[in-house]
Structures are given as C-alpha cells and as structure tokens.
C-alpha positions in Angstrom: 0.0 0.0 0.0 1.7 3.2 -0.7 1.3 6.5 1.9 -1.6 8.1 -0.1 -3.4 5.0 -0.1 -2.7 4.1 3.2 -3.6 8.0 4.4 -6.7 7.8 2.9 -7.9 4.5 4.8 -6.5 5.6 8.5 -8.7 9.4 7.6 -11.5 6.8 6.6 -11.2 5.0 10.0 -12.9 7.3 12.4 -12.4 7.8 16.0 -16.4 6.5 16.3 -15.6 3.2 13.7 -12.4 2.6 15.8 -14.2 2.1 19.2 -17.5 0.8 18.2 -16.2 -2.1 15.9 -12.2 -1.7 16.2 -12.1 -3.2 19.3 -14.7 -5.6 19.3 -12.8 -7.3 16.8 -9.6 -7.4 18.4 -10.5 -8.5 21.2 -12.8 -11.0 19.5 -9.5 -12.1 18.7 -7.9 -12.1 21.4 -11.2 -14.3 23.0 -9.9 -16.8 20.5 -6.4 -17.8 21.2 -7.5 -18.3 24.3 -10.5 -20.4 23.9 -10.1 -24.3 23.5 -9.1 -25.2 20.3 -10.5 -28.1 18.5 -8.9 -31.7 18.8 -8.2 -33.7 16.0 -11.5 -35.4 16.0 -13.4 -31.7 15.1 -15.0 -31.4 18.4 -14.1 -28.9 21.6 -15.9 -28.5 25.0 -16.3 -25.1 25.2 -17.5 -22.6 22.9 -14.8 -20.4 20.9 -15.0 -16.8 19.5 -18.8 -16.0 21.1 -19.3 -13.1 23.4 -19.1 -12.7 27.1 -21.9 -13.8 29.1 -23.9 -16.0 26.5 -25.4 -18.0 26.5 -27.5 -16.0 28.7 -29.6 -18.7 30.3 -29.0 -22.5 30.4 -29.9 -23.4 26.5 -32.7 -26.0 25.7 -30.8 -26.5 22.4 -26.7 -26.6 21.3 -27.2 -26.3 17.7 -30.5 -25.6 15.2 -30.7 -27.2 11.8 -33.4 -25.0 9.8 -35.1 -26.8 6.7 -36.3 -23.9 4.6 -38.9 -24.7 1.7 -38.6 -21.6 -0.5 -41.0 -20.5 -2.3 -43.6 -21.0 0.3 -45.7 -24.6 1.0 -49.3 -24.8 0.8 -50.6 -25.2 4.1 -54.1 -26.0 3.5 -53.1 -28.7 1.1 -50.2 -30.5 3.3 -51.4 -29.2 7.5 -54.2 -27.0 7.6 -57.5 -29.2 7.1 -60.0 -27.6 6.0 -63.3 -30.2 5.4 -65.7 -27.6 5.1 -64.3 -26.0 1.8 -65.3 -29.0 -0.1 -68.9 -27.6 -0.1 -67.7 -24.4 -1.4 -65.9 -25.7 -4.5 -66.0 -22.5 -6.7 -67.7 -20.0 -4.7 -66.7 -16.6 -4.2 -64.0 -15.8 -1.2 -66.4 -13.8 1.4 -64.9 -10.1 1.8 -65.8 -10.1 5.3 -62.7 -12.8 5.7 -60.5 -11.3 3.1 -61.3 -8.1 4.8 -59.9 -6.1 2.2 -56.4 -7.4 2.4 -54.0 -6.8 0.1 -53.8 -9.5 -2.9 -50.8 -9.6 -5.6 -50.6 -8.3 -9.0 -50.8 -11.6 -9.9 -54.5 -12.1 -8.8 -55.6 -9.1 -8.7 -56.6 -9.5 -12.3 -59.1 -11.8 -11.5 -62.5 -10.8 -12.0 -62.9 -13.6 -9.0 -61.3 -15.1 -6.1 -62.8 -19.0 -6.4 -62.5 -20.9 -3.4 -60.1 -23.8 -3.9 -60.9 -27.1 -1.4 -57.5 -28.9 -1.2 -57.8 -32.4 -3.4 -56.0 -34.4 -0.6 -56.7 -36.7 1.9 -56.5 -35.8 5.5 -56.1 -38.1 8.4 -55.5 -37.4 12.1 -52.2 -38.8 13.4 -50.3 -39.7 16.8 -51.2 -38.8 20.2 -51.9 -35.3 19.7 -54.5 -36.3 16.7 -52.7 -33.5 14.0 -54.0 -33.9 10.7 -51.5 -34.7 8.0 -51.8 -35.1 3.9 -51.8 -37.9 2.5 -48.8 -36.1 0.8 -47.1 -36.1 3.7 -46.6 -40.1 5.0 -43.8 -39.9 6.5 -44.1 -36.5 8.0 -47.2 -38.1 9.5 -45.4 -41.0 11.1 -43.4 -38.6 13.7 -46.1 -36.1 14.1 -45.6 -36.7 18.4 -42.1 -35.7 18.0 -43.5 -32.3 16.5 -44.9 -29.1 17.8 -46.4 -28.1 14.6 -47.5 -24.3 14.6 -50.2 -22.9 12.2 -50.6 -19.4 12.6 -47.2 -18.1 11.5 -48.2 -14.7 10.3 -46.0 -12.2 8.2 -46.8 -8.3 6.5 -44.3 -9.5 3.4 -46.7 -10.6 0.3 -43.7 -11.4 -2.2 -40.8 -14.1 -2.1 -37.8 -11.8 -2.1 -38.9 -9.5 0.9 -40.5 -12.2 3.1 -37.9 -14.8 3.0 -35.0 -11.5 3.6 -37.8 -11.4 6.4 -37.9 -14.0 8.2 -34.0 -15.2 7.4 -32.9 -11.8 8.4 -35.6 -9.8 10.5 -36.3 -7.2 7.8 -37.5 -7.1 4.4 -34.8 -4.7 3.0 -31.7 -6.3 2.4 -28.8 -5.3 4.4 -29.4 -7.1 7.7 -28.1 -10.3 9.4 -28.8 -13.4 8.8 -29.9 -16.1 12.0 -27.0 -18.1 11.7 -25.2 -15.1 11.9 -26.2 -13.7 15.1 -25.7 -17.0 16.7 -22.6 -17.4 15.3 -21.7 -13.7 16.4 -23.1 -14.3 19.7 -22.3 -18.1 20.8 -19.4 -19.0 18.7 -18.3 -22.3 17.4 -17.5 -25.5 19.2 -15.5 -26.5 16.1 -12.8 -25.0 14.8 -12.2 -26.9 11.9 -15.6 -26.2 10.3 -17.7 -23.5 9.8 -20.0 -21.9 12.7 -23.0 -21.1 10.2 -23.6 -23.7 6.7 -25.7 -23.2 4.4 -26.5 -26.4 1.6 -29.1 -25.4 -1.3 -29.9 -28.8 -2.9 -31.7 -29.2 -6.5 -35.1 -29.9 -6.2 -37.7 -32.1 -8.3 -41.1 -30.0 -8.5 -40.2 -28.0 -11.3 -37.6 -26.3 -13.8 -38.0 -22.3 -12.2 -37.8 -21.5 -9.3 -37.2 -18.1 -6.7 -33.7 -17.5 -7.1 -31.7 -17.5 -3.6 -29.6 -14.7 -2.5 -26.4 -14.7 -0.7 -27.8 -12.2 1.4 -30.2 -15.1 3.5 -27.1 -16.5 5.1 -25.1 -13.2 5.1 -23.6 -11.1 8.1 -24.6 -7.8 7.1 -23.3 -5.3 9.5 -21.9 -7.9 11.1 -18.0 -9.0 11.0 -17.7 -10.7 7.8 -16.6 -14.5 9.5 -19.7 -15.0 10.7 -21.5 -15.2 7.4 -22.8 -18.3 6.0 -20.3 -21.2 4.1 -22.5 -22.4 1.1 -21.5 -25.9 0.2 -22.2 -26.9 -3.7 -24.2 -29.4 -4.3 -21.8 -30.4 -7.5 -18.1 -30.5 -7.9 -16.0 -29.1 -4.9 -18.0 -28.7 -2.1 -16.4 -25.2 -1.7 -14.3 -24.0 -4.7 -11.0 -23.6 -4.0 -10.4 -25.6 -1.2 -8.1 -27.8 -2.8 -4.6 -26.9 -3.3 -3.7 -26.3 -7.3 -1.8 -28.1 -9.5 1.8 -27.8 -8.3 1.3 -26.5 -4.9 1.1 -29.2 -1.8 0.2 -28.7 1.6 3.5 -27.5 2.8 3.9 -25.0 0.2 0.6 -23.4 1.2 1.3 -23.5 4.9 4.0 -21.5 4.0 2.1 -19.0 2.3 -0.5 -18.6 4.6 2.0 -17.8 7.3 4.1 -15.5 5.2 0.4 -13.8 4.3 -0.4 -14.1 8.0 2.5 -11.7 8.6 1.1 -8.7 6.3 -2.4 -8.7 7.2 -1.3 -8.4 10.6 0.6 -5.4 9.9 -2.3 -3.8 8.1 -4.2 -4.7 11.3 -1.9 -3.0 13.7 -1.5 -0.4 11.2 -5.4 0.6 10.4 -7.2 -1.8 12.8 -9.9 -2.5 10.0 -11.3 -5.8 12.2 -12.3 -7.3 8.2 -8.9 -7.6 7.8 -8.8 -10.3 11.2 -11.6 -11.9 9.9 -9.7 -11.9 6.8 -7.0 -13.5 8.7 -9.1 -15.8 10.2 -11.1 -17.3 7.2 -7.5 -18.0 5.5 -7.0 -20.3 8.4 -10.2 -22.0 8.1 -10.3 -22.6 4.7 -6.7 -24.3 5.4 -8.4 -26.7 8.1 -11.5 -27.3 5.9 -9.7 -29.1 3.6 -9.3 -31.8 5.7 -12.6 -31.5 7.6 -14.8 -31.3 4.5 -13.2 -34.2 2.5 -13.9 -36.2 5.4 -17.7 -34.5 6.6 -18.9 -35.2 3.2 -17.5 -38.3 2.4 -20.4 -41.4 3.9 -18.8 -44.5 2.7 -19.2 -44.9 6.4 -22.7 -44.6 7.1 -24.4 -48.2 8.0 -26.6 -49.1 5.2 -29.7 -48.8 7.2 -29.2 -45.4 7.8 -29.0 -44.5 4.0 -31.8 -46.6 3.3 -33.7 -44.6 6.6 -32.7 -41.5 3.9 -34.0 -42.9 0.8 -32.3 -44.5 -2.3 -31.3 -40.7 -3.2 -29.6 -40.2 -0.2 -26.0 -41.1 -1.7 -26.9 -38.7 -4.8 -24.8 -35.6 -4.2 -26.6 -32.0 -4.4 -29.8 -33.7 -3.5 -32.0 -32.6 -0.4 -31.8 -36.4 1.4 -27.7 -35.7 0.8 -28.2 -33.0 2.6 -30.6 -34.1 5.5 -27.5 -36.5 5.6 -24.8 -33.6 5.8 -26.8 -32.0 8.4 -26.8 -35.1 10.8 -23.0 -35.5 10.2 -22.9 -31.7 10.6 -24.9 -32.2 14.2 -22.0 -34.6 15.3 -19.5 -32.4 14.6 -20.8 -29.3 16.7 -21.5 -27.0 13.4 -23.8 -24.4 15.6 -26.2 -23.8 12.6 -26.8 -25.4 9.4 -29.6 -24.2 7.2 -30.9 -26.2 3.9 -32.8 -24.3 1.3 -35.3 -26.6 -0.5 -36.7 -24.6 -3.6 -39.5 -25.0 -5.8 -42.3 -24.6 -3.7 -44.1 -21.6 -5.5 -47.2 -23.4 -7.1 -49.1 -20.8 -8.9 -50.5 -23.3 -11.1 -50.4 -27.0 -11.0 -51.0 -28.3 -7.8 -51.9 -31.5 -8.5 -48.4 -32.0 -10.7 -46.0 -29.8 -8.2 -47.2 -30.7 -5.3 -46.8 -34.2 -4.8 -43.5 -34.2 -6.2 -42.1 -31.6 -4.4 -43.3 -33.5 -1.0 -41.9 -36.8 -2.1 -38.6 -34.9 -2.5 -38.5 -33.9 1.0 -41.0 -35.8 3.4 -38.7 -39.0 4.0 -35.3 -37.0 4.5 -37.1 -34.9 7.0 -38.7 -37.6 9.1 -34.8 -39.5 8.7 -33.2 -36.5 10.0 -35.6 -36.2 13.6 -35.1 -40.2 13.4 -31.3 -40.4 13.0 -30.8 -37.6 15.1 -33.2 -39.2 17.9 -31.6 -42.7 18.0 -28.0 -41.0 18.4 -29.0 -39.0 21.4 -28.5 -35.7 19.8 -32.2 -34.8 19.2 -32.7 -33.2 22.3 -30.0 -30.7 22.2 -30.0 -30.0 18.2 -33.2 -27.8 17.2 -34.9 -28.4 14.1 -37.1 -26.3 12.1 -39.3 -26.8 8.7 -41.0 -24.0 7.0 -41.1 -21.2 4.3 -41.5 -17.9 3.9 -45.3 -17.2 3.8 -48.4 -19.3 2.5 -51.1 -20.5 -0.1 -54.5 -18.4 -0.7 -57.5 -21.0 -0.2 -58.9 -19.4 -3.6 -57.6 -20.5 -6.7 -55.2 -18.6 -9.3 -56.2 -18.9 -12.8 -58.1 -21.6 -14.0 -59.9 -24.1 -11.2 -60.8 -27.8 -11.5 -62.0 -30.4 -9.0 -58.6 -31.8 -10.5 -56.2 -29.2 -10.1 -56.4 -25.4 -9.5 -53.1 -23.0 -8.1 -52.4 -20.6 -5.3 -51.3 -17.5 -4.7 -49.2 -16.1 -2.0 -50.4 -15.6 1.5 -49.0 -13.8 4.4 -51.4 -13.9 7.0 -51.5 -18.0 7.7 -49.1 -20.5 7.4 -47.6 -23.8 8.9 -44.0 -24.6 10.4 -43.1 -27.6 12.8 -39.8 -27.7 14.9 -38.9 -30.7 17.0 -35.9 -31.4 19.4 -34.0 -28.7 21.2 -36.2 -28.4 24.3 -39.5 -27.8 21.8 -42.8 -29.4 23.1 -43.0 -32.9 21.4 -46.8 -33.9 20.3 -48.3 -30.3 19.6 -50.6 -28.5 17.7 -50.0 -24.9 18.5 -52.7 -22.1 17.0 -55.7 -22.3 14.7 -56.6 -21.2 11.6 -60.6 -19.9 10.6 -62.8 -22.4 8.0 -60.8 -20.5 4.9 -57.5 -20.9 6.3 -57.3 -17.7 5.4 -56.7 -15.5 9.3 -55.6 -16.5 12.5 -58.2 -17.0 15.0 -56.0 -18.2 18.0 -52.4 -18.3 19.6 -50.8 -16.0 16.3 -47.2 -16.2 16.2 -45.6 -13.3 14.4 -41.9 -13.9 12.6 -40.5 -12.2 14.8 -41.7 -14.2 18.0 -40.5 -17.4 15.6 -37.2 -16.4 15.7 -37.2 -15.1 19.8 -38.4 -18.4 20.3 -35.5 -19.6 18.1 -32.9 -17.9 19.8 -34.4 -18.6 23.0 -34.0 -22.0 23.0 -30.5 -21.7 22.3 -29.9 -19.4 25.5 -30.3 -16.1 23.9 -32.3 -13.6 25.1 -33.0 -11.6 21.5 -33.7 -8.4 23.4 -30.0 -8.4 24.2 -28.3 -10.2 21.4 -27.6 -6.9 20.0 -25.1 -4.7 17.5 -24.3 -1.4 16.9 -24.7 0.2 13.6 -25.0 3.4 11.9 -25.9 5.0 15.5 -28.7 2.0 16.4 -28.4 -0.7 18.7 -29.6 -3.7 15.9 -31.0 -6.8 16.4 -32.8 -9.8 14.6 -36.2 -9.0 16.4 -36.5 -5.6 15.3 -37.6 -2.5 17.1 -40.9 -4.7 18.3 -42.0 -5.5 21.7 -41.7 -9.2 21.1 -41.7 -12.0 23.2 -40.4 -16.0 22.4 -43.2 -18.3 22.3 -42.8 -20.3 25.6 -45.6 -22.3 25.4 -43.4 -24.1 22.6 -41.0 -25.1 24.8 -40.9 -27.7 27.8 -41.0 -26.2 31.0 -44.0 -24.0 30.4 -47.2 -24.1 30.4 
C-alpha cells in the first residue's frame, strides 16, 4: 500500500468506527487464542469466539438445523385441514374474511377469487391427533415428536422480501442473517468447520424457481466470519479448497503464514477488524480441507441409515444428501446449518408440483428427527421446517375439481420444529374455516425467531449490534416476546 493510499484508509477509519467495531474485533480475537481449540477429532468442550456472558440462560438447544422450503408450501393442502371447503368448491371468497387485504398483481386481475378445497386426503395422526396429507406419509409418522404451529403470520406478500424477512428480521436487504447472530453471539465448538452452513440442494417439482440470494445466510453489518459457508451441491464442495496443481500442503502453509504476517501489519497499522476476519477465514479454509473431505464423504454410514434417507440419499446435491450432511454436521458441533429446499411456488399446478415436491422432502425430514433421535442428539440439536409465507385457499387462474393454483399468502401458514427443548406432540394455533386469518395463539416472525434464539440461551432483546448509530437486532424494534408455550418447561 503506498502513503496516499494508506492515508486515505487511517482518515477513513474514524475515531467512532475505531471504538465501536475496532475493538470488538480485536479482542474478539484475542477471545480466540485463548478459547479451546478443537482436537483432531473436530469437536471442543467449550465454545470459541462467542461473546461474554452467553449464552444468557442455560440453553434447551446446542445447535439448530433450519429446513427452509422456498417459495412458500401450501398449508391448507399439506397441514391446515379444512373439510368444510369442499362444499364451497367454486364459490366466491367472502370479503368479510379477506377483509380487504392486500392480494398480488398476480391475482388481482381476476374478476374472482374462487375458493379452492384442497384435493388431498386428510387423516389425524399420533397422540396429539394432528391432521396430516396424505402427501405427507412420512411427516405423518413422527407427528408426536413435532410441535407443529399454524398461525405463523408475516406483512411481506412477495418471495424476495418475506424470505429476507424471516432469514434476516427485515425485508430490506442489508441485515443479518440467523445463523449469523448466533454465530456472532455463541461461537463455534469446532474450529475446523464453519459456525454457520448453508447447503441449497436441487429440487424435483419443477424447472423455475425463486432465485436465492447470498444475502439469506449473510452477516450484514456484522463482521464478515460469521457469514454463511454455502457448500455446492456439485463439484467441490467449496471451490478452492483444494490446493492447485503444483502447490502441496507444505507450500501453502508457507504461504498462509508468510500472508499471515502482512495482514497483521495492516491490522496494527489501520485496525480495520475485516482484515482479522480476513485473517481468520485464511485459516479456516486451510483446516476445511481436511474436515470437509472427510464430513462429506459417507462411505461410512451403515446401510440402514441410507436406506432410513432414501435411495437418493447417496446422490450428491440432492436434499436427502443433505438431510444427511446435516446429521454428520450435528455430530461435529457445526452451531447452525440451514438447507434451502426450492421449488415450492405453485401458482398453477398443484396437482403435478405438489406431490413431487413433498416426495422430495418428506422422507429426508422424518430420517433427520429419526437419525438424530436414536444417536441421542435430538434433544440438544433444534430443528425447524418451513417457508416464507403461504397459499390463498382461492384459486389462481383456472380451477378444476382436478387441479387449481395458489397464490401467496401472508397472513397463515404452517411450520413444525422438534428437538432442542420444543414441546413434542403439539398443535400450536388455529386457523378460521378458509385458512385464510388466525383466530388463536398467532405467532408473528419475529416471536419465531425469539423463540428460536431462546432456546439456544439467547435472550434476543439483548443479542444486539451497533450500527450506523442503532443498537440492531434480529427482532427488530418490536416489543416481542419468544413463544414459551413451545417449549418444555411452560405451560
């Protein structure tokens, strides 16, 4: 760097940068040659690189694996029975329940909003009697080790703002991602893998889909290391890992710590903390390539556990490889590990989407709560299943007793979590006969991810960061509370 340049970055680095963020980072650092560092077999006892004083309660749950279905799936066709619609195949949606909500360009059109009954069988399940699709079979099978929650409700109408919502706490871009804060706030309890992983499988349903933006698993204002690691689901699982042609492991030791030497000369220099995270990440991605090569590789996995997965299970890229990954991932103390399933935007083309879509999922899912419940590691690893909003009970464009589509809908939808402290055998909050509004126990995004955090030990109302003069968090500026009656221990 010569003088002008390196003038212009120490007048860039103001006094109020410097003591807000300068020395969180270093002594973030500092935090980290101190904490435990990771054995050869991945794990460590103790948390590494998390703030002071978190967890900030005893935590219900170690880890979370979140099972995202993008493009948001139709609850009153997979969760949300609705047996009364059937005698109002066709009719007009009454105003007094759409109330004069808001409805996308893409229906809006519509001369009319025809009610839709869903064209799958129902059946009531396990102790707690939840009724499941027939779409659903396996799903249906574990539906006591579920608190399944439908009256999720969010003010986002279209894909790109409501999943940035409810993956980030806001629908502008810009913000943290979950995985971020609790990587920011608890750490990692293995250093040779990432805190926060992110794994966005193919799907089956259909050719299109909602694209998926960095930005869900990003850090935002947040120090750069504790974004999301996406693995590919072909080739390398991260590019670059391996060492190129001509250069072994030695050689790139070498050149790490010779690089190792400069950045921490521009850190003493400018105290930019992005350059220790810079630091930092060159030192993972050295580790990784032994620790990924050996977390993705299954020739080791009994064959009744792939078969538990399903035959596509040793298919990489595909979401019961992942389900897979995320159980290995759960041994290994990775603190969060999201998988985006896409494809779930059925506009048209129920009856053909649909079913394929579930098939694509629904055994992988019930595997995952299975494998990770016969290992022991259910109760301390959360799990979550959901998208971003829901399905309208009227139909978009053309309607058959056959097949009919849905548009998007904020203002009901179904998620389940299990493990981690969570309730086992629940049916939390109701729906009215359109499943259309909530009429009891509503649960707002926000409270979703309190709850979220919660279990994990975190109180969200203090699992905060400042930026551009506000103190930030994933809750937003709402008076919000977690969900307890979610969670074991409360009534």
């Amino acid at each position: 760097m010569d003088q002008q340049a390196y003038n212009q970055v120490r007048t860039a680095m103001t006094r109020r940068h410097f003591f807000s963020q300068g020395a969180m980072g270093i002594g973030a650092a500092a935090l980290a040659t101190m904490a435990p560092q990771a054995s050869h077999g991945g794990a460590v006892t103790a948390a590494a690189g998390g703030l002071p004083g978190l967890p900030h309660f005893a935590p219900k749950a170690k880890r979370a694996i979140y099972l995202f279905m993008a493009g948001a799936p139709s609850q009153i066709d997979l969760f949300d029975y609705k047996p009364g619609l059937a005698d109002r195949f066709d009719q007009d949606l009454p105003e007094s329940i759409r109330a004069g909500q808001r409805i996308t360009t893409m229906t809006s059109g519509q001369d009319r909003l025809p009610i839709a009954p869903s064209k799958y069988a129902f059946s009531q399940h396990g102790q707690s009697g939840a009724w499941v699709s027939e779409l659903l079979p396996h799903t249906a099978k574990m539906v006591d080790d579920l608190a399944i929650i439908k009256s999720l409700h969010t003010e986002a109408i279209n894909h790109d703002p409501a999943i940035t919502f409810i993956c980030t706490g806001d629908q502008q871009p810009g913000r943290a991602s979950l995985g971020s804060w609790l990587s920011y706030g608890l750490g990692t309890t293995n250093q040779d893998l990432p805190g926060f992983v992110v794994l966005t499988p193919k799907w089956s349903a259909k050719r299109d889909a909602q694209a998926l933006f960095s930005r869900l698993w990003g850090s935002g204002f947040l120090p750069g290391k504790h974004q999301g690691v996406s693995l590919r689901a072909q080739g390398d699982p991260v590019l670059f890992l391996s060492d190129p042609p001509g250069v072994d492991r030695a050689a790139r030791r070498r050149m790490l710590d010779r690089l190792a030497v400069f950045n921490e000369r521009t850190l003493a220099a400018i105290g930019d903390p992005e350059t220790q995270t810079r630091i930092e990440q060159y030192e993972m991605a050295f580790r990784m390539q032994s620790s990924v090569p050996e977390l993705t590789e299954i020739s080791d996995e009994p064959q009744s556990v792939l078969d538990m997965y399903g035959p596509e299970a040793t298919e990489p890229g595909t979401f019961a490889a992942s389900c897979l990954l995320a159980r290995r991932m759960a041994e290994r103390d990775v603190r969060f590990t999201q998988i985006f399933h896409r494809g779930w935007d059925q506009h048209g083309d129920v009856a053909g989407d649909l079913p394929r879509q579930c098939k694509d999922m629904d055994q992988a899912c019930w595997a995952l709560v299975q494998d990770l419940k016969q290992r022991g590691l259910l109760d301390e690893t959360l799990v979550i299943w959901g998208g971003e909003f829901g399905r309208t009970a009227y139909c978009q464009g053309a309607l058959t007793r056959e097949n009919y589509g849905r548009d998007h809908h904020p203002r009901c939808f179904t998620m389940w979590m299990a493990g981690g402290g969570v309730k086992p055998g629940v049916v939390y909050g109701e729906t009215d006969e359109f499943s259309y509004n909530v009429i009891d126990k509503p649960v707002h995004i926000h409270e979703l991810n309190a709850t979220i955090l919660h279990a994990l030990g975190v109180d969200h109302q203090r699992l905060t960061y400042r930026s551009q003069g506000l103190d930030m968090r994933l809750t937003g500026v709402e008076n919000v509370e977690p969900v307890l009656g979610l969670l074991q221990g409360n009534p």
